[in-house]
Phi, psi and omega in degrees: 000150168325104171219133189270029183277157161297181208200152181268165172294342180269341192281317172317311214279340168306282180330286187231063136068062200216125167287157190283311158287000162289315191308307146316330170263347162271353198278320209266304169274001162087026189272340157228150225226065184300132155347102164017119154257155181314172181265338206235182144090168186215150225034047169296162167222142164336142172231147164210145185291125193351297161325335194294333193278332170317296197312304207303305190326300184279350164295320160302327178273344183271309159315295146317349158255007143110016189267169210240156184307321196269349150328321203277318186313282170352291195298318164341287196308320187267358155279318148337306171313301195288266195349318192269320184255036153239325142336263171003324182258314189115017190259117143339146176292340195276342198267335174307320168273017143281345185270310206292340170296270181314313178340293204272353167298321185257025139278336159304332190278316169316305095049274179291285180311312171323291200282014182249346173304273164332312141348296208274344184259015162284316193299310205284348181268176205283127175110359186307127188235106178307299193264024164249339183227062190295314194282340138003282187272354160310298179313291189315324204262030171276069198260028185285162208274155188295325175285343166263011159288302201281324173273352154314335186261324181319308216296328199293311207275025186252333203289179223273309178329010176232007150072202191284359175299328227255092192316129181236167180274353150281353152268020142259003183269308183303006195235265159031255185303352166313102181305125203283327165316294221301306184333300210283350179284309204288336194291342178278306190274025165281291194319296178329275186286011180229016160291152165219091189311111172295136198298357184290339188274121208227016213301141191292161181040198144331112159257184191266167186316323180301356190229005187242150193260137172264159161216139168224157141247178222274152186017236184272002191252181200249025169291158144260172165196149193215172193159132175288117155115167150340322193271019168298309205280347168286289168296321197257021168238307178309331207260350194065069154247179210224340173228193173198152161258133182248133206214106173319059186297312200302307181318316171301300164295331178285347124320301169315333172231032155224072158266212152240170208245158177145031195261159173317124173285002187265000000 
């Protein structure tokens, strides 16, 4: 079942399905990352932070496809990457899709401003007829302020219905200083790697390409670079590949917390 407690190595090697010598040569070579062990003392067992069993699930399936440790490092790293700048702030996985909410609202507002911009130089040029062309001139004569746009569309994501989800005022405090790139880089492999799928979610078949995360590499080198969605096949032709791996993570992971328990505790 799901828990944000650290976790033994046997219970990783359960999850997601790693012989204890794979398991041991990634430890070793850091594609997993156990928790500070004492300096002293003897018989401790390895901790590893909850997550780690998410990474390894998907370090294995890249692994059975022929991807090289350092390929998987590459990858590591930009999960790793995400996780370490949203920890870093103290932002919760629930208040990161609440931020991801004001994201697109206020890229929508923006947006909605650019073309209502555009408008007023439709409305003012000569022959323009307001009543032949009315949501036009409507649009133009719209001069409500950018802060009481952007919390009209805010107000709705405040209510109790979106659950732990739910723009709050610390998560507008916590957006307020968000950079906004670095936000929009780290969000996919944040969301991505700390998911834990409720066991109610089942979806029937396949899924389609808009749900499956592709990897490629990048030219000749032993980077990976990866995406979630439609837009892979674009970034991974900018990178010059020529193939891609697709690879199902929510299937993956909603395994990883609803197997059963019972894996080596060492």
């Amino acid at each position: 079942m799901p828990t944000k407690k650290p976790i033994l190595r046997g219970d990783i090697m359960a999850k997601a399905e790693i012989p204890r010598d794979v398991m041991t040569f990634w430890v070793r070579g850091g594609v997993l990352r156990p928790i500070d062990a004492p300096k002293t003392g003897t018989g401790f067992k390895l901790r590893f932070e909850w997550y780690e069993a998410n990474i390894a699930a998907i370090m294995n399936q890249l692994r059975i496809l022929g991807v090289s440790i350092k390929g998987m490092l590459s990858v590591c790293k930009v999960y790793r990457d995400a996780i370490a700048f949203f920890d870093g702030r103290g932002a919760t996985r629930d208040e990161v899709h609440a931020m991801w909410t004001l994201d697109m609202i206020e890229r929508n507002v923006i947006a909605r401003r650019v073309k209502r911009w555009g408008y007023r130089d439709i409305v003012e040029a000569p022959g323009f007829d307001p009543e032949t062309n009315p949501r036009i001139a409507a649009e133009a004569a719209d001069n409500i302020s950018m802060e009481d746009e952007l919390w009209a569309e805010i107000v709705p994501w405040t209510a109790e219905i979106h659950g732990a989800q739910k723009v709050t005022v610390r998560v507008m405090e916590l957006w307020e200083g968000m950079p906004r790139e670095e936000f929009r880089r780290h969000l996919d492999p944040y969301v991505n790697i700390t998911e834990q799928a409720e066991v109610s979610y089942a979806p029937d078949g396949v899924a389609s390409p808009e749900e499956l995360t592709f990897f490629w590499r990048v030219g000749e080198t032993d980077d990976y670079r990866f995406r979630w969605g439609p837009d892979a096949g674009k970034l991974a032709r900018a990178d010059g590949a020529k193939s891609m791996i697709a690879i199902d993570v929510s299937a993956v992971l909603r395994s990883v917390w609803h197997t059963p328990e019972g894996g080596a505790s060492a």
